[in-house]
Each structure stands twice: as structure tokens, then as C-alpha cells.
N, C-alpha and C positions, 0 to 999 in steps of 0.2 A: 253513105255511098249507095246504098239499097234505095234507098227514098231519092236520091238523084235520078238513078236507073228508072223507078217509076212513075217519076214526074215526064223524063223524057218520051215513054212511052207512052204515057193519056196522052204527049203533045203532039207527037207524032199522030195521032191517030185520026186526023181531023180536028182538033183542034178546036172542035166549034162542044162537044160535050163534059160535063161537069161532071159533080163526083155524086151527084145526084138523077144522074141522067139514067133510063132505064136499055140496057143494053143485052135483046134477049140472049146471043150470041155468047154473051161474056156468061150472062147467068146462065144458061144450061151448062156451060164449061165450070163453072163454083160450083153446082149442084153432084155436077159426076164426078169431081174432084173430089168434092164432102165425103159423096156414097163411099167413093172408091176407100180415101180415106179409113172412116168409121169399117170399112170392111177388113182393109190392112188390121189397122189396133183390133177389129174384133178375132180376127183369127192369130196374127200375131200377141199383140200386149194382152186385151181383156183376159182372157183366159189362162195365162200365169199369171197378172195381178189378181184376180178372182182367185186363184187356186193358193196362193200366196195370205191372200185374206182369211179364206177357211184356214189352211192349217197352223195362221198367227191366232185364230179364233179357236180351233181345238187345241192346240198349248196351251192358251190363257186358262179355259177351261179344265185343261187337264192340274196346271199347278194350281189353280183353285180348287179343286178336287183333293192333290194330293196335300194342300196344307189343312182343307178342312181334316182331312184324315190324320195328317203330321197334328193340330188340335185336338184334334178328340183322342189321339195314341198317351198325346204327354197328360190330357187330362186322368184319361185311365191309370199312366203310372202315378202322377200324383197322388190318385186317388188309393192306391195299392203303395205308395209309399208312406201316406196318413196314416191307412191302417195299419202296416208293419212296424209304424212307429207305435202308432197306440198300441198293439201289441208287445212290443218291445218294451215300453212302459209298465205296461200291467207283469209282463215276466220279471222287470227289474225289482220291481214292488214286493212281487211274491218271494224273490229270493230275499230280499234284506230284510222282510216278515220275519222267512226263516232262520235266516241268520240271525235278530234277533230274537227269536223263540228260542233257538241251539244257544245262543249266549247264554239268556237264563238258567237255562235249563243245566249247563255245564256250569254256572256261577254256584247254582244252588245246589249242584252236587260237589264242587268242589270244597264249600263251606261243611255241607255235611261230612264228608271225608275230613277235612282237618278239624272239626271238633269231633270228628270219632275220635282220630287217631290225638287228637290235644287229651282228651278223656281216658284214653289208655295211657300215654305217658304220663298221667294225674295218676293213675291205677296203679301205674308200675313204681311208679317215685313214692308214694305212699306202702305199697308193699316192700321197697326196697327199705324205708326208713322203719318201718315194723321191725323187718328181720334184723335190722342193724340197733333197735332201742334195743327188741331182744337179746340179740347179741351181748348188747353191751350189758341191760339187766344180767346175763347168764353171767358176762366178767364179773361186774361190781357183787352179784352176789359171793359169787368165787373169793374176789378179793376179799371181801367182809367176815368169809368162815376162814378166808387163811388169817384175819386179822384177829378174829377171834379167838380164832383157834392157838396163834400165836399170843397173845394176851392171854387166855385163862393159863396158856403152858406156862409161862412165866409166874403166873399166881402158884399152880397147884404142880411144880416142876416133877415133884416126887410120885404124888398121888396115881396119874392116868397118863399113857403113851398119847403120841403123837396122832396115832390113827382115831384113838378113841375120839380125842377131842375134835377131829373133826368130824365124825361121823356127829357129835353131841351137838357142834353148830348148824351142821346142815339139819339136823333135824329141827333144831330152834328156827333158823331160817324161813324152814319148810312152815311151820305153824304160823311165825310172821306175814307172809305173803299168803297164807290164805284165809286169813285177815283182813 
């Protein structure tokens, strides 16, 4: 519709010039238009899209900024989380050292402790069975002067009392055993 419009207009105009034809009239009228133009967008557009540019220009810059900094932050934790590990390691190490060191060391007191105390009840079980041989030597000798004593009474019924004959065996006794 536009391009009808300005065909009808070159035709009107005389009719006899081309689209090549040099029309000073027309061109000072393009030229003040252009200036005019270029002067609208320059005080209008240029100056927020320019201003619009810069500050797409310092965000870019600024999140480039803030992630080299966001890198180098996670690198530093990384780097503080290695070591806290490697320390955490070496603390682990040194406790189960010691945990093993206290193991032994409680193994081999406890051995010592139960063969003390194995060694006393060998002590005690051995004294218990002494006093109890004894004992029982102190009976059987007993029984042997009453057996004695009882046999010779019977041989010599008349002759010697009761008492004597024992005093006569335990003395016999007494000379056997230290024998």
C-alpha cells in the first residue's frame, strides 16, 4: 500500500524523472531529516541504550568477579577441609595406637594378676592339703596308740592300766616318726 502511495507520488511529480535522477530539493530534505533523525535517537535512544550497555557490562563483570571469588572461596574450603581431614586421620591413628598400647598393656596386667592370684590358690590348696595330711597323720597316729594301746591291753590285761599303755605307745610312736 506504502509502495503504491509512492509510486503515485514520483508520478505525479513530473513524471519525466527516475529513481536515479538527482533532485537537489528532495536531497537537502533526506539530509535534514537523517541529521534531525540521528539527533532524536541521539538524545532520545543512544544514551539509555549506551547506558543500558554499560551497566549489562558491569554485571557481567561484576558476576565474573563474584564467581572468581565464589572459586577461590570453595577452593580455600576444600583446601581447609583436606587438611581437617588429614588431621582427623592422624587423630584417628593416634587414638587406636593408643587403644592398642592400653589393650596390651591391660592384657598383660591382667595375665599377671590371674597367675598371681592362680599361684595363691596353688599356695592355699597346698597349705590346705598339708594341714589336712597333718590332721589326718595327728588322727591315724591317735588311732594306731588307741590300737595299740588296745592290743597290748588285751596281751598284758593284768599287768599295766589303761593310761599307762598309752602313754607307752605314744612314746613308741614318738621314737617311730622321728625315724
Amino acid at each position: 500500500m506504502f509502495s503504491e502511495l509512492l509510486i503515485a507520488v514520483i508520478a505525479s511529480e513530473g513524471g519525466g524523472g527516475g529513481l536515479l535522477d538527482v533532485n537537489p530539493g528532495l536531497m537537502i530534505w533526506t539530509v535534514v531529516t537523517f541529521i534531525l533523525l540521528l539527533l532524536i535517537l541521539k538524545k532520545i535512544a543512544w544514551k539509555p541504550i549506551l547506558e543500558a550497555l554499560d551497566k549489562r557490562e558491569k554485571e557481567i563483570k561484576n558476576s565474573l568477579e563474584q564467581a572468581e571469588n565464589a572459586k577461590d572461596e570453595a577452593r580455600k574450603i576444600l583446601e581447609e577441609n583436606q587438611a581437617n581431614l588429614a588431621k582427623a586421620e592422624e587423630e584417628s591413628k593416634k587414638i587406636i595406637e593408643q587403644s592398642r598400647t592400653y589393650a596390651e598393656s591391660l592384657k598383660e596386667q591382667m595375665l599377671k594378676e590371674s597367675k598371681e592370684q592362680s599361684k595363691r590358690l596353688i599356695d592355699d590348696a597346698g597349705d590346705e592339703i598339708q594341714r589336712k595330711k597333718d590332721a589326718a597323720f595327728e588322727e591315724l597316729k591317735e588311732q594306731i596308740a588307741e590300737l595299740a594301746v588296745n592290743a597290748a591291753e588285751r596281751i598284758m590285761k593284768e599287768n599295766i592300766d589303761a593310761s599307762k599303755n598309752k602313754e607307752i605307745a605314744n612314746k613308741y610312736l614318738g621314737e617311730i616318726t622321728k625315724n
